[in-house]
Residue frames as a rotation matrix with the C-alpha (Angstrom) as fourth column:
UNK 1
-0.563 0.597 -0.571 47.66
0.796 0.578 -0.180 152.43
0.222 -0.556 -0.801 76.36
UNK 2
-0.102 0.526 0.845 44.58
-0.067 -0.851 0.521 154.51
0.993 -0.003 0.122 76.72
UNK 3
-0.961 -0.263 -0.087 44.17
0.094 -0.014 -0.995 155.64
0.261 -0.965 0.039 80.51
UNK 4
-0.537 0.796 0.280 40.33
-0.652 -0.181 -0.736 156.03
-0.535 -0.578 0.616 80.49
UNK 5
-0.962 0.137 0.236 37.95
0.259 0.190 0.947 154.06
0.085 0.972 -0.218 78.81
UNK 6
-0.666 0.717 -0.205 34.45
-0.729 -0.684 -0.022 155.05
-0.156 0.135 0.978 77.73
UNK 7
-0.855 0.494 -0.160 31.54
0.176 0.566 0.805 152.51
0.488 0.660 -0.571 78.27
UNK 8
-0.077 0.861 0.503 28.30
0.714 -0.305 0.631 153.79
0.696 0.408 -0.591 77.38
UNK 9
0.583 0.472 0.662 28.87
0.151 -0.863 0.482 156.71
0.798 -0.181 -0.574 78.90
UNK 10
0.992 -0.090 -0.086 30.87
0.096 0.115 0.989 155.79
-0.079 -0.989 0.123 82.15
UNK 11
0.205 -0.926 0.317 34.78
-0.736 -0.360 -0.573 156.82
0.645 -0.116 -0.755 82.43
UNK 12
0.987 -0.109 0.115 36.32
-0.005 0.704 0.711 153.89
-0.159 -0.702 0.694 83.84
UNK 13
0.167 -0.980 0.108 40.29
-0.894 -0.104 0.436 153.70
-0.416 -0.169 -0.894 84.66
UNK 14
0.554 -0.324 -0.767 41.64
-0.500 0.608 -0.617 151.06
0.666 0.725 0.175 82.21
UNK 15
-0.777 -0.597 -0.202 43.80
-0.344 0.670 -0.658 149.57
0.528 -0.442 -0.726 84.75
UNK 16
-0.220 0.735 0.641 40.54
-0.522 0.466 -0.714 148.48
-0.824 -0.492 0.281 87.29
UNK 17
0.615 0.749 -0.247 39.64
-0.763 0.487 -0.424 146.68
-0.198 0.449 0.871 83.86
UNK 18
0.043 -0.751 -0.659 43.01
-0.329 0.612 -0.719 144.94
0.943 0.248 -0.220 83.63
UNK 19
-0.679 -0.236 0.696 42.89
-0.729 0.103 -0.676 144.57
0.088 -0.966 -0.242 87.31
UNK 20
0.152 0.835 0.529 39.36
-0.753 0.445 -0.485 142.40
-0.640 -0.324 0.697 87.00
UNK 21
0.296 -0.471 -0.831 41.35
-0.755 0.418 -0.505 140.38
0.586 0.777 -0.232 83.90
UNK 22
-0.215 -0.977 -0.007 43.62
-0.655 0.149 -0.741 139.43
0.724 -0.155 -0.672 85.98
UNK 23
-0.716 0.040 0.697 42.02
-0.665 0.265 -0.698 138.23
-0.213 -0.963 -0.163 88.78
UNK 24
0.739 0.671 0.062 39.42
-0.604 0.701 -0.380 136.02
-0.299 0.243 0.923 86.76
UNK 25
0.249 -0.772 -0.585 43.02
-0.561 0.378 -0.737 134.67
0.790 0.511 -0.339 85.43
UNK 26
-0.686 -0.645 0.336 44.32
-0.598 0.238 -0.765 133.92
0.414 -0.726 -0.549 88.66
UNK 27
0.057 0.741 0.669 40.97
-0.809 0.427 -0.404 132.56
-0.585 -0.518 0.624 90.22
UNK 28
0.916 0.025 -0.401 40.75
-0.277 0.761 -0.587 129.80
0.290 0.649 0.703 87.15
UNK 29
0.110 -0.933 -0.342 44.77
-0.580 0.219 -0.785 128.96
0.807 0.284 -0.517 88.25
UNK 30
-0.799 0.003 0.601 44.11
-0.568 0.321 -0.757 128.49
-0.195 -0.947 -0.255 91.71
UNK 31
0.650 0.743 0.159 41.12
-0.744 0.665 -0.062 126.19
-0.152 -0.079 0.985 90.96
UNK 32
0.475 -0.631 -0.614 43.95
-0.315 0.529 -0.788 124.19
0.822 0.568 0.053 88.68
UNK 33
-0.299 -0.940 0.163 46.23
-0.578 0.042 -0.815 124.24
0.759 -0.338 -0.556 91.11
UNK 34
-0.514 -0.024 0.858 43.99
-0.736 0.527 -0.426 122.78
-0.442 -0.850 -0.288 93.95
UNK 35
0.638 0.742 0.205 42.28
-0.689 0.670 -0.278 120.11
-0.344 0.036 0.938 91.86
UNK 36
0.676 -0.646 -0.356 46.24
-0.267 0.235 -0.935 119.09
0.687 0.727 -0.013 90.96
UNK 37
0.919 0.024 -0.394 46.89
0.373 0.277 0.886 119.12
0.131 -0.961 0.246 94.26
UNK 38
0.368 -0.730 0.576 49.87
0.387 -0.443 -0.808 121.71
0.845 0.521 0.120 93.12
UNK 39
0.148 -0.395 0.907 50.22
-0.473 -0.834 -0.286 123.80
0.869 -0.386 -0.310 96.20
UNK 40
0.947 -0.224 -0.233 51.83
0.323 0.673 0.666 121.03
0.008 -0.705 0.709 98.38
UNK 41
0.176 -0.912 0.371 54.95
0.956 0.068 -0.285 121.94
0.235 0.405 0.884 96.22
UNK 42
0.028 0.002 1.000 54.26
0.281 -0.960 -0.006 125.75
0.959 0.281 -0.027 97.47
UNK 43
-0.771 -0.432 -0.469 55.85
0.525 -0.013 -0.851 127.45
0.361 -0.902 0.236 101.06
UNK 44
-0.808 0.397 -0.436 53.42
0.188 -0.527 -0.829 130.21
-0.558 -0.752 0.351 101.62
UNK 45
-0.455 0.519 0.724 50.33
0.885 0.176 0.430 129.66
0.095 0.837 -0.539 99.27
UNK 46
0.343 0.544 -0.766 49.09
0.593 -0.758 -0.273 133.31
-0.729 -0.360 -0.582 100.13
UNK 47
-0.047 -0.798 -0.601 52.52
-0.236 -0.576 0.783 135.19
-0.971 0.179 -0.161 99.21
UNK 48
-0.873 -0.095 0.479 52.68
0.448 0.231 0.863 132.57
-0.192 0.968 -0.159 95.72
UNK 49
0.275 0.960 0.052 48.49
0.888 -0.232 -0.397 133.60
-0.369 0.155 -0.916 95.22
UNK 50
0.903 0.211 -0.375 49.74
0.184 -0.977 -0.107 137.45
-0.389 0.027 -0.921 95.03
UNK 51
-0.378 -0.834 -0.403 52.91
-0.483 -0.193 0.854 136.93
-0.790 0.518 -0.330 92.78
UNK 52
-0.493 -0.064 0.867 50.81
0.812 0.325 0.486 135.15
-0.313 0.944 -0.108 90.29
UNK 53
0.719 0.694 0.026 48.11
0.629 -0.635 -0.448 137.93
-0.294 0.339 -0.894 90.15
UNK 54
0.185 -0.328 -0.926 51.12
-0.396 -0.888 0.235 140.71
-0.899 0.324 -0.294 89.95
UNK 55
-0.756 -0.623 0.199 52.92
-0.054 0.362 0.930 138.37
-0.652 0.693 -0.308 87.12
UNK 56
-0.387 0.545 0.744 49.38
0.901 0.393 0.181 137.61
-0.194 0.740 -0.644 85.37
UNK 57
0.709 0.444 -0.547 48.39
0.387 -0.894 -0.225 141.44
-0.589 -0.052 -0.806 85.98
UNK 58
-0.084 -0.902 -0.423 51.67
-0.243 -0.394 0.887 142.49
-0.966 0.177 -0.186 84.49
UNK 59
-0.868 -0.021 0.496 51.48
0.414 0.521 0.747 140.20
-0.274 0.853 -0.444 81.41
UNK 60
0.278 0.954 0.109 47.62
0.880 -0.207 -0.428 141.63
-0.385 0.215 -0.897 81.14
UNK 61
0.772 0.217 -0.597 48.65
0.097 -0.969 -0.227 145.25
-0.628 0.117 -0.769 80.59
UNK 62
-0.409 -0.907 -0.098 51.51
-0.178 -0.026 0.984 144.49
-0.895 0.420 -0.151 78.16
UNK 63
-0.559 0.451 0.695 49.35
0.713 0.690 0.125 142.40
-0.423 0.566 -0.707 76.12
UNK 64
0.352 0.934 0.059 46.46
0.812 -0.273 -0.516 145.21
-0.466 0.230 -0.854 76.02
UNK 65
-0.320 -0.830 -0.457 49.39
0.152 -0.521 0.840 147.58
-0.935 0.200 0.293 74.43
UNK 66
-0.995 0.041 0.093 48.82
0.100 0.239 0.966 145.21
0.018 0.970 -0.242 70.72
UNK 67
-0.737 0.614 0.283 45.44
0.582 0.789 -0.198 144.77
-0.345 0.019 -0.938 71.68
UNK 68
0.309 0.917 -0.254 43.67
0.640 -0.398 -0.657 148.31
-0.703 0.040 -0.710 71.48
């Protein structure tokens, strides 16, 4: 995994781009989930919100391993 990347010119921290992945992941889940009416079946819908981002953030930066 590179640790910087380079676009057009700007030095950005590769994880703030996995970090904005993620969270466009998670935002599309939570739509799902409330138009499924899913998070009835959930205790603290905050606490579950920030274990999918770590779990979909996690899975993001493994992935981008094969990817670059």
């Amino acid at each position: 995994m590179r640790y910087v990347i380079d676009i057009y010119g700007v030095l950005v921290p590769s994880l703030l781009l996995w970090i904005i992945v993620a969270y466009v992941l998670s935002a599309i889940l939570r739509r799902l989930m409330q138009r499924f009416d899913l998070y009835r079946l959930v205790w603290h819908r905050a606490l579950f919100d920030f274990s999918i981002f770590v779990c979909l953030l996690g899975g993001v930066v493994y992935l981008s391993e094969y990817l670059s």
